[in-house]
C-alpha positions in Angstrom: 91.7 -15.7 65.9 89.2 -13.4 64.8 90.2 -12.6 61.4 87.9 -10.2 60.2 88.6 -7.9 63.8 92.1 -7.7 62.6 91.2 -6.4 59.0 89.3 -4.3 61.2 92.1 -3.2 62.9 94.3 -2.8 59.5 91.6 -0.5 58.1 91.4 3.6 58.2 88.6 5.0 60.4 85.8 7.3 60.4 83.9 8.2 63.4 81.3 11.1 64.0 81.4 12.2 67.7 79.9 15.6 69.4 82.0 17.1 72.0 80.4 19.0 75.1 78.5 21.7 73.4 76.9 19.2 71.0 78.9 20.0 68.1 79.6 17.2 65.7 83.1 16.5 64.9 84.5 13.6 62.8 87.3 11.4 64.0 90.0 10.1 61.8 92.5 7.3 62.4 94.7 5.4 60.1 95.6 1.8 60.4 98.8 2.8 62.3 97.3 4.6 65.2 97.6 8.1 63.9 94.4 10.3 63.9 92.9 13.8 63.0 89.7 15.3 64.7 88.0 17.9 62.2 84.2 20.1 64.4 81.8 21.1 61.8 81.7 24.5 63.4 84.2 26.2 61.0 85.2 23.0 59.4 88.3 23.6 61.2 90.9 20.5 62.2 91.2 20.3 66.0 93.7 17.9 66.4 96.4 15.8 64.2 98.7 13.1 66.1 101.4 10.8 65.2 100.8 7.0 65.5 102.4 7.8 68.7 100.1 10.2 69.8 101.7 12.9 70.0 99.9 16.1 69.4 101.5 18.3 66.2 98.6 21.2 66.3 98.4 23.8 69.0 95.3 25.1 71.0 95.2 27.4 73.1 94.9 26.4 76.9 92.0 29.6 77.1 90.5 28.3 73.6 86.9 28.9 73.9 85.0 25.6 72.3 81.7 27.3 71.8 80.5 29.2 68.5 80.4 31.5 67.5 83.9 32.2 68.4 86.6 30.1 66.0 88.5 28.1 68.4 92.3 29.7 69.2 94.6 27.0 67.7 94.2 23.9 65.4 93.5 24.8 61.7 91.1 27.6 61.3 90.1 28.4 57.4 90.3 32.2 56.7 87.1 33.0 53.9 86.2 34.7 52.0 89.4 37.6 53.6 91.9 37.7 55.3 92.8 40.9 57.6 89.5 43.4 58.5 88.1 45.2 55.6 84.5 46.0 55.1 81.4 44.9 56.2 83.0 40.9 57.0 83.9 39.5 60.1 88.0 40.0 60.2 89.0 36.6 58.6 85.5 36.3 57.1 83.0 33.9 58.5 83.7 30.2 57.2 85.8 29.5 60.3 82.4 30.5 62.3 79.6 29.3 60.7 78.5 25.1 60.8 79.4 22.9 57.7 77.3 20.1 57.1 79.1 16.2 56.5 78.7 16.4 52.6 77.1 12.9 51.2 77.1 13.8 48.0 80.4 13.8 47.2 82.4 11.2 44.8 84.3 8.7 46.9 88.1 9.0 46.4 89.5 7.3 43.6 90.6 3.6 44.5 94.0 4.0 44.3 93.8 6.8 46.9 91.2 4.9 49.1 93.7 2.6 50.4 94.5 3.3 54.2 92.7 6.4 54.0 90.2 8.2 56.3 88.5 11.2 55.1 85.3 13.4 55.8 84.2 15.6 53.0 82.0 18.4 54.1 80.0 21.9 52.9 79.3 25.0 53.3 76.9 27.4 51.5 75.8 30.6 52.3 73.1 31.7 54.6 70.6 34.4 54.0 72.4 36.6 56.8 76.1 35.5 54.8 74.4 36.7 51.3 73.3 40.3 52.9 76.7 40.7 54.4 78.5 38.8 51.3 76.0 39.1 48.4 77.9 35.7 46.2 76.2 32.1 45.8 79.1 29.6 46.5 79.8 26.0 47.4 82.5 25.3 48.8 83.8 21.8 50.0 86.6 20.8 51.9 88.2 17.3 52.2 90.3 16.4 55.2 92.1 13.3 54.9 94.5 11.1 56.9 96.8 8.7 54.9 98.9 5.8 56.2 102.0 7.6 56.7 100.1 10.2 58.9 100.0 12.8 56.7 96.9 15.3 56.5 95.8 16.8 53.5 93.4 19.3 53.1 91.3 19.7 49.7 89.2 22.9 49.0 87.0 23.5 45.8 85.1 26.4 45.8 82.3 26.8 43.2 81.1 30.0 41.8 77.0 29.7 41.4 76.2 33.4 41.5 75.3 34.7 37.8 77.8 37.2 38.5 81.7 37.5 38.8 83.2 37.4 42.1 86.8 37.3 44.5 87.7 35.8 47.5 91.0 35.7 49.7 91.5 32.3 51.4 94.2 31.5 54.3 94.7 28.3 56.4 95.8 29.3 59.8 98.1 26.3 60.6 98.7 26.9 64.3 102.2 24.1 64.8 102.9 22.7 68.3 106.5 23.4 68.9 109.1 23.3 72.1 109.8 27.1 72.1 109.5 29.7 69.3 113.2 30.8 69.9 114.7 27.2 68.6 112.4 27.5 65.2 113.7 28.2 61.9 111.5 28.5 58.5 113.3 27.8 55.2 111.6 28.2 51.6 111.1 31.6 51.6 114.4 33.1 51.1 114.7 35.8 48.8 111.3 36.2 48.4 108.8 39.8 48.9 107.0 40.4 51.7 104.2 42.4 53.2 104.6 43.4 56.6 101.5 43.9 58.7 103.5 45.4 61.6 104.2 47.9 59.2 101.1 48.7 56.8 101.3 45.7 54.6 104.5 47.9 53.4 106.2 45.6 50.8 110.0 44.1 51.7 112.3 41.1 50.9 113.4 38.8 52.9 117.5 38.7 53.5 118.1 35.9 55.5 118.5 32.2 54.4 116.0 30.8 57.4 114.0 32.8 59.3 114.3 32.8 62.8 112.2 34.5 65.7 112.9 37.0 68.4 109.8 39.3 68.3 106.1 39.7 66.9 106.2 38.5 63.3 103.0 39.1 61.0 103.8 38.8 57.4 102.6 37.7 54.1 105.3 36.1 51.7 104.5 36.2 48.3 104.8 33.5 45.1 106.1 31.1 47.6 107.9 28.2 47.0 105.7 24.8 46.9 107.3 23.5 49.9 108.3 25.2 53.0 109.4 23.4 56.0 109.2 24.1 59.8 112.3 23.2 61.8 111.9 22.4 65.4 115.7 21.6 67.0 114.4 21.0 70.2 111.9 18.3 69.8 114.0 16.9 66.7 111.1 17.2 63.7 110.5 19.3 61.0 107.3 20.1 59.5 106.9 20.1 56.1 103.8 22.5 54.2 102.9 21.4 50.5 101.1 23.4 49.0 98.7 23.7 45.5 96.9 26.8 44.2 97.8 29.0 47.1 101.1 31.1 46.2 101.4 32.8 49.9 102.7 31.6 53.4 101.3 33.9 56.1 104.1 33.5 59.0 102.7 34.6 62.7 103.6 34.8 66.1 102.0 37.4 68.3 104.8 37.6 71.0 104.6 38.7 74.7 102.5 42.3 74.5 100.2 40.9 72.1 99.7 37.6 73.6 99.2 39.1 76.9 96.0 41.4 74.7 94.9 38.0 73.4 91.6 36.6 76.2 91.6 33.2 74.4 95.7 32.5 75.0 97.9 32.2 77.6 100.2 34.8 78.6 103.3 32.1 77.5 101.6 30.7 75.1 102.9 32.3 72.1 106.2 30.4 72.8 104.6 26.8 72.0 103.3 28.2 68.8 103.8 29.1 65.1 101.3 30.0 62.8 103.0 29.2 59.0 99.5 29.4 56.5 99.5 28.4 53.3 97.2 31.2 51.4 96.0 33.4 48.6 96.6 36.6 49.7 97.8 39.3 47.4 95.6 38.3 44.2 92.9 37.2 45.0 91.0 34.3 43.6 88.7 35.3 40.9 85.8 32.9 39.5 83.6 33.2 36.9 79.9 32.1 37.1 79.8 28.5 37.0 84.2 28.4 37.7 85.4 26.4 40.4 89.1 26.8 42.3 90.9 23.9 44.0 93.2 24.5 46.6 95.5 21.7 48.2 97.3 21.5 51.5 99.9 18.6 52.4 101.5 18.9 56.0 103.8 16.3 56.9 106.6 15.6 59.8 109.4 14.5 59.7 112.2 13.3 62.5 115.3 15.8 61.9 118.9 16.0 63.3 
């Protein structure tokens, strides 16, 4: 036997592809058969699946794979806003501009690199970005894969303007699930609110788990560090960790809306739920030379 093909085959994997518009995107797999798929267009994770291949994200059936439109599902990254306000793109524009595979990143520390696949990448500014967004930044994002399956995404951004600046940040974490109706949240009981079906007005939340029977759009506030997903029908929660980013942006657009969104399907919004972690309310503020890390943990589980 072959003995170095089946280290091979014990070892995490990292594998630069270009799908069918010629965008690069980096393939991930762990030695158990897991993988993640990440495009450089928006640095945004495509895919994540279980050693059995089963797909956890969800994209859209209408999803439109070529820039500069942010793909409908998956794990877009909302920067530097969230929402519509001045002269930005709504969300801002990291989700639609191209990063670059960054090479000069440390490696991961050793005790981390075991069983792990990761791609760091970057993204800076453009001329067009500074006129619109006037603030020199890097900021580099780390998806990883480990050997239990679990993806974790790492962000740093770096200040390197010579003035102060603020950004909002929100990682739209589109879940695959059997039907929105059999969903429950739990971690963010008792906490405020702002409700964007109702202009951002401010509420708390009453019930022990929320559940969903119509649009949802809301920003909860100084969340918990853990919120999990609960899906009765397929029998698996998702669980969110979450570092530096106090708010969970919960989202479903329902029926009217989803029948107003061109990139989903009219049903769609039932195989979906957007649950984000995010800074939201306060934004981030760095000093010249400051940099913010921001870490994301999603993990599933089997339930009862």
């Amino acid at each position: 036997m072959d003995h170095s093909a089946a280290d091979d085959n014990n070892k995490a994997k990292v594998e630069v592809t270009k799908d069918k518009n010629g965008i690069q995107q980096v393939v991930l797999r762990n030695p158990r058969g897991a993988s993640a798929r990440v495009s450089l267009h928006g640095g945004q994770v495509l895919s994540w699946k279980t050693d059995k291949g089963e797909e956890l994200l969800f994209t859209s059936s209408k999803a439109i794979f070529k820039p500069p439109t942010a793909v409908r599902g998956g794990i877009p990254i909302y920067f530097p806003q969230f929402g519509n306000r001045g002269s930005l793109e709504q969300h801002g524009f990291a989700r639609n501009r191209m990063w670059i595979i960054d090479e000069n990143h440390p490696p991961l520390h050793p005790n981390d690199s075991n069983n792990k696949a990761y791609i760091d990448l970057l993204l800076k500014p453009s001329e067009e970005d500074l006129k619109i967004w006037p603030h020199s930044f890097e900021f580099r994002l780390r998806v990883g894969l480990d050997l239990d399956g679990h993806l974790s995404i790492i962000s740093r951004v770096r200040n390197i303007n010579c003035k102060t600046f603020s950004f909002a940040i929100a990682y739209r974490t589109y879940f695959a699930i059997s039907d929105i109706s059999e969903v429950r949240v739990e971690g963010l009981e008792t906490l405020d609110y702002l409700d964007n079906l109702c202009q951002r007005e401010r509420f708390t939340e009453q019930g022990d788990a929320l559940t969903f029977e119509s649009e949802i759009d809301r920003v909860y506030l100084s969340s918990s560090d853990v919120i999990a997903v609960f899906d009765h029908e397929k029998k698996r929660t998702f669980l969110v960790r979450k570092e530096g980013l106090p708010d969970v942006v919960v989202w479903n657009p329902w029926e009217k809306k989803a029948k107003a969104i061109v990139d989903l399907g009219d049903e769609e919004y039932k195989q979906m739920l957007c649950v984000d972690g995010a800074a939201i309310e306060k934004p981030i503020t760095l000093k010249p030379g400051e940099e913010w890390t921001g870490r994301l943990y999603l993990s599933v589980v089997a339930s009862i």
